[in-house]
C-alpha positions in Angstrom: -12.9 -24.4 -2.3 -11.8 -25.1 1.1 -14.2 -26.6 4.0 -14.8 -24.8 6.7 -12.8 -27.1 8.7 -9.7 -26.5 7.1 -10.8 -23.0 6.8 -10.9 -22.8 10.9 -7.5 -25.3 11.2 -5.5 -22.8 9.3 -7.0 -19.7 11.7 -6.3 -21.7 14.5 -2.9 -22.6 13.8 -2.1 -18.8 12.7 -3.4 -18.2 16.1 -0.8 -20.7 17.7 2.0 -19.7 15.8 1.6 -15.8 16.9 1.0 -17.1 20.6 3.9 -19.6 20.6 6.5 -17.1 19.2 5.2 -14.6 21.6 4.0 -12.2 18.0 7.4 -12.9 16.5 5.9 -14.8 13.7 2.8 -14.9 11.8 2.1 -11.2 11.9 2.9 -11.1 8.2 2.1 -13.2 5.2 3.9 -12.6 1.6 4.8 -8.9 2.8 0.8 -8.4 3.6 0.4 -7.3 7.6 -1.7 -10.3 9.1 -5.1 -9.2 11.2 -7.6 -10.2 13.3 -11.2 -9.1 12.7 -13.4 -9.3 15.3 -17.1 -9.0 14.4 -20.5 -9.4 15.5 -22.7 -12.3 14.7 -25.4 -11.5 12.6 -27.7 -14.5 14.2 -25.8 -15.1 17.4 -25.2 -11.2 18.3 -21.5 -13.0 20.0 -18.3 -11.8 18.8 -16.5 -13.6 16.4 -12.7 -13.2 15.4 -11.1 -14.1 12.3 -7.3 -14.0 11.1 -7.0 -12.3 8.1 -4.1 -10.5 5.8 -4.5 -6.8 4.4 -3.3 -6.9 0.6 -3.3 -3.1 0.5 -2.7 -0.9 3.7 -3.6 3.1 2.7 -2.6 5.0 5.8 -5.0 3.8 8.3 -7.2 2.1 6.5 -6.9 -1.8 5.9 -8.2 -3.6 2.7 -9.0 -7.2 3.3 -10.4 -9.5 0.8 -13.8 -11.4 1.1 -12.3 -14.3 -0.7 -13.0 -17.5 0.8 -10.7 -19.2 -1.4 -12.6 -18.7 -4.4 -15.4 -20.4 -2.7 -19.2 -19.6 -4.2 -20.7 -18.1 -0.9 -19.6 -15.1 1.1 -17.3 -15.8 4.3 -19.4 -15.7 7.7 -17.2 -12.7 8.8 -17.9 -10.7 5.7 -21.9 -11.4 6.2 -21.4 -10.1 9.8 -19.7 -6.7 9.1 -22.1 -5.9 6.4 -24.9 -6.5 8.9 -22.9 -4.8 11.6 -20.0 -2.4 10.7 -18.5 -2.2 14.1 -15.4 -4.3 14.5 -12.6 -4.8 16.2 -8.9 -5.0 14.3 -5.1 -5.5 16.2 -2.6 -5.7 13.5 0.1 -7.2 13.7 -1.0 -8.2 17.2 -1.2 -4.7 18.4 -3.9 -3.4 20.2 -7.3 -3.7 19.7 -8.7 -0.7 17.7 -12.4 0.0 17.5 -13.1 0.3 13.4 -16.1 0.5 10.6 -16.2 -1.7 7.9 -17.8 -0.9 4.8 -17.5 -2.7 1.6 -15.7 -1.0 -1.7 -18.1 0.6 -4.3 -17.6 -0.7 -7.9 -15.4 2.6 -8.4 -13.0 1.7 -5.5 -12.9 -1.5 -6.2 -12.0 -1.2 -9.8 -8.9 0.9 -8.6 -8.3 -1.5 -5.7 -8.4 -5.1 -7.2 -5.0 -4.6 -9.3 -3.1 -3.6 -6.4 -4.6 -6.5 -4.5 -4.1 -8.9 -7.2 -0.8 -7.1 -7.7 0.0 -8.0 -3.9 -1.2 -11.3 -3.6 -1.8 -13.1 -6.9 -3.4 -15.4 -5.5 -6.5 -13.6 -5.2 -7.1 -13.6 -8.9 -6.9 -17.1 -8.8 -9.7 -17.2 -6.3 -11.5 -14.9 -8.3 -11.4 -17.5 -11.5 -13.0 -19.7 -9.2 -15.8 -18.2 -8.4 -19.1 -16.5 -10.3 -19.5 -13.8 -7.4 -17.5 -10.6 -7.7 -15.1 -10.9 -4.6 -16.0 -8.4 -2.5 -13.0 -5.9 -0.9 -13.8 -4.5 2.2 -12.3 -0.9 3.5 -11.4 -1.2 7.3 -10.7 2.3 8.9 -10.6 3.9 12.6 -13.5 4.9 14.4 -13.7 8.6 14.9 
């Protein structure tokens, strides 16, 4: 399971790389469109961004994956937007899009997982790791 150091390094780099290259790399990851999730904290009340990758993309609606490397606890982002399902997404560092965030039922997420394992294998891996179900969280315009 990764610490949250390196957990932060490889956000922070991500963020560098997009910056440096002026968006021209680091906007995608293994054919997945990378994100950036901005949420609420759920003790602080201070926005909080995070760079993610959406495994499955269904129109406009974004499916990322609560992973944290196969780590036993929830990420901090995913405890914020289930406290607070306003966010913030720019994909692909577009613009910043006002969006709810709600986490899959059991039903979507039966259908969703082998499209998101099928995308990025590396999620089943995480999920071998780990007792907790790995949530999969449904990101979709406001309005």
């Amino acid at each position: 399971m990764p610490p949250n150091f390196a957990l932060k390094t490889m956000n922070t780099v991500h963020r560098a790389l997009l910056k440096v290259s002026f968006g021209k790399l680091g906007n995608e990851f293994g054919g997945m469109p990378s994100l950036e999730l901005t949420t609420t904290g759920r003790k602080s009340g201070r926005p909080h961004a995070v760079m993610l990758t959406a495994p499955v993309v269904d129109g406009d609606t974004y499916v990322v994956v609560a992973s944290r490397g196969g780590d036993p606890v929830h990420p901090a982002w995913f405890l914020n937007l289930r406290d607070n399902p306003d966010v913030v997404v720019s994909v692909r560092s577009g613009p910043k899009v006002p969006m709810t965030a709600r986490v899959a039922t059991a039903e979507e997420r039966a259908a969703l997982w082998p499209r998101v394992t099928s995308a990025a294998k590396n999620y089943a891996d995480y999920q071998t790791k780990t007792t907790r179900e790995i949530p999969l969280v449904l990101l979709t315009p406001k309005g």
